[in-house]
C-alpha positions in Angstrom: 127.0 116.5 74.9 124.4 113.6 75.8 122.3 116.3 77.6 122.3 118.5 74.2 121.4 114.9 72.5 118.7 114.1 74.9 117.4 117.6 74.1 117.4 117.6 70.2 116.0 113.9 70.2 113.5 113.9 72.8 110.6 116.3 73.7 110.3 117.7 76.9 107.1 115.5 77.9 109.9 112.5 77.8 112.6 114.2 79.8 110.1 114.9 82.3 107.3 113.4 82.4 105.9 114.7 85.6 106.4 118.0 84.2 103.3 118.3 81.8 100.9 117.1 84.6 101.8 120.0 87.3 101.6 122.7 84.6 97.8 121.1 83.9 97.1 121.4 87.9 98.1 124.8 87.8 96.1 125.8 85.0 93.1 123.3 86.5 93.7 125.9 89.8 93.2 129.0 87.4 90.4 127.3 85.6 88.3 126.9 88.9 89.1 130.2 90.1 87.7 131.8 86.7 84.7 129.3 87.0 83.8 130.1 91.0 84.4 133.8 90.8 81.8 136.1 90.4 83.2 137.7 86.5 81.0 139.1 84.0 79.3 136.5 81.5 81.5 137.6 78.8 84.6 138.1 80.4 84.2 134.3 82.1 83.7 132.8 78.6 86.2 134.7 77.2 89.0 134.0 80.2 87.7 130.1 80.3 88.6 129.7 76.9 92.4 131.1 76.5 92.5 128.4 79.2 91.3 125.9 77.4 93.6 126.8 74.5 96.6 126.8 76.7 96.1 123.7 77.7 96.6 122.5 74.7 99.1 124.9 73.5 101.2 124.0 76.1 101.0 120.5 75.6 102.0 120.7 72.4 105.0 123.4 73.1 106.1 120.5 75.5 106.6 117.7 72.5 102.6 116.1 72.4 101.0 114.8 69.4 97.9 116.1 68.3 97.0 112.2 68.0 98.1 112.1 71.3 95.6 114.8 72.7 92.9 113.4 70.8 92.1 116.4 68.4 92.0 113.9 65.5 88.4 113.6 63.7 87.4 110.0 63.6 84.1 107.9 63.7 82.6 107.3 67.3 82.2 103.1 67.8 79.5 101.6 69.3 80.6 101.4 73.0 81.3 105.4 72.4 77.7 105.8 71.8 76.9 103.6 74.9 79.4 105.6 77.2 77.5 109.0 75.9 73.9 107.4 77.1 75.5 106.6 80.3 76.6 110.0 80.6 73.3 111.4 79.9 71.7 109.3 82.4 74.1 110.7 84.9 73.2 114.4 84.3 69.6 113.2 84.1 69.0 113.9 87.9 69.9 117.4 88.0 67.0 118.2 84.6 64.9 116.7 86.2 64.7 117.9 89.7 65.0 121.8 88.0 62.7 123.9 87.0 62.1 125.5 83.7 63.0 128.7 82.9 63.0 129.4 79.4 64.7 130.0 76.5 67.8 132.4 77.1 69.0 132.7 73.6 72.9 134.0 74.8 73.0 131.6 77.0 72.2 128.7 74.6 73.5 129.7 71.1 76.8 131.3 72.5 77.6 130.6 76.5 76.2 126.7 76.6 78.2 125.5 73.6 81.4 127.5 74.0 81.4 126.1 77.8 81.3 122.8 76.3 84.3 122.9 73.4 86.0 124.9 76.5 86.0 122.1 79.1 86.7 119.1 76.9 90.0 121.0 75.1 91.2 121.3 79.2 90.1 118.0 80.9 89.5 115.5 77.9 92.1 117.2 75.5 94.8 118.2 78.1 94.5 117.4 81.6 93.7 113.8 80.5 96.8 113.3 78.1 99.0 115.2 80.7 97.9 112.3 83.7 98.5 109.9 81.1 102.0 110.6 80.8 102.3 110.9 84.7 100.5 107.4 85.1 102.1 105.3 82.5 100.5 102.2 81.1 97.7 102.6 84.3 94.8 103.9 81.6 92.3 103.3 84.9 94.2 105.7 86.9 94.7 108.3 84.7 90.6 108.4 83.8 89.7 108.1 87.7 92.4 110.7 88.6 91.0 113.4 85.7 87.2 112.5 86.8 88.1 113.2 90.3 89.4 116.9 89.1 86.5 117.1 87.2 84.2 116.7 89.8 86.2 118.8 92.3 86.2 121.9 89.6 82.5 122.3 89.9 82.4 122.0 93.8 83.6 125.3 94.7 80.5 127.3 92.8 77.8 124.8 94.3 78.7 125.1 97.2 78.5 129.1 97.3 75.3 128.5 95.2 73.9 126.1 97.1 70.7 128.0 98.5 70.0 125.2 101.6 72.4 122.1 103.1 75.7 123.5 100.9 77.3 120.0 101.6 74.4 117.7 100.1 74.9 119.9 96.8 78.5 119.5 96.7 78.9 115.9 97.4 75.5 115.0 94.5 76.7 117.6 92.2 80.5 116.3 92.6 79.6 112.5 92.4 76.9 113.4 89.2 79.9 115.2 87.4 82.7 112.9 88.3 80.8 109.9 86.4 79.9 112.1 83.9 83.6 112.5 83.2 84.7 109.2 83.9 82.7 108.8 81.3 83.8 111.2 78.6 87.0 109.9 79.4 86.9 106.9 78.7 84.6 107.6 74.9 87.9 109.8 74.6 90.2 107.2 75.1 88.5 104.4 73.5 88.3 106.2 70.2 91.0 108.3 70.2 88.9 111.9 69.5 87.5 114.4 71.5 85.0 115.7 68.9 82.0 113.4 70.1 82.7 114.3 73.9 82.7 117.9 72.7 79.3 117.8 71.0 77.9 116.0 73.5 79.0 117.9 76.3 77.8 121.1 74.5 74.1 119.8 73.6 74.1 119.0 77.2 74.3 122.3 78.4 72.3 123.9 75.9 69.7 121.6 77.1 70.8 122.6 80.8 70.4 126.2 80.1 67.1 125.9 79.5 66.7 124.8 83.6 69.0 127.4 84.7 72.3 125.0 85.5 
């Protein structure tokens, strides 16, 4: 009878909290596989977002808040805007070691933006609140531990990408993108929405498709 109690009163994230944050590893496993793998442009946008989605859908099947996975519209602060700029200045390396290759108007009205909303609803919007849960009251631990998976999502593809020296393109590409979502994290955190993160991380690859990345 206390089990059926336990089960009527508290979500499943709270029976288990571990639960939520394997689920997200698996789907962080199928995310990276769909990123790396050689699928169609449309077909990759299409399969990265029903994994984006899921993320969240899941989440939310398990007992989360949507005030818990930051889908909430609020104002960004002033350390928000700060923690954006920082994250700029990380992705500034790559722009400007690239060269320019023009406007590609699929990839930056459709592919660029799409990527963006995709990425933060799984690591800002999911895998974040999901290591939260595993971590407790250890905020730094949870941000580090999401940045690190952040990073290591894009590492696969640079590496087979990487024309000359794979490994100096893995570990720049993997330290640029970790900060850049220690970042985004922590904007996310601090005021509890993932809307700014989203349109920042979007503009940024619009602006990135113009140099090919």
């Amino acid at each position: 009878m206390k089990l059926v109690e336990m089960a009527l009163h508290y979500p499943l994230s709270e029976r288990r909290p571990r639960l939520p944050a394997w689920v997200l590893l698996f789907l962080w496993l199928v995310y990276t596989l769909i990123y790396t793998l050689p699928f169609d442009s449309n077909l990759e946008a299409v399969l990265e977002a029903l994994v984006g989605a899921s993320g969240v859908l899941v989440l939310l099947g398990m007992g989360f808040t949507r005030r818990e996975l930051y889908l909430g519209i609020r104002p960004i602060s002033r350390k928000g805007w700060i923690t954006l700029g920082l994250a700029t200045l990380a992705l500034a390396g790559p722009l400007a070691t690239s060269p320019w290759i023009g406007v590609r108007w699929l990839n930056l009205l459709v592919y660029a933006p799409l990527s963006g909303i995709t990425q933060e609803l799984f690591f800002r919007a999911s895998l974040l609140p999901a290591i939260q849960k595993l971590c407790g009251s250890k905020t730094w631990s949870s941000l580090i531990l999401h940045a690190f998976l952040f990073g290591l999502w894009h590492v696969p593809l640079a590496y087979l990408a990487a024309p000359i020296s794979p490994w100096v393109a893995v570990v720049a590409l993997f330290a640029v993108t970790a900060l850049a979502g220690l970042a985004w994290g922590w904007q996310v955190q601090h005021d509890r929405t993932v809307v700014w993160t989203m349109l920042h991380h979007s503009l940024l690859l619009m602006v990135m498709s113009l140099f090919g990345l």
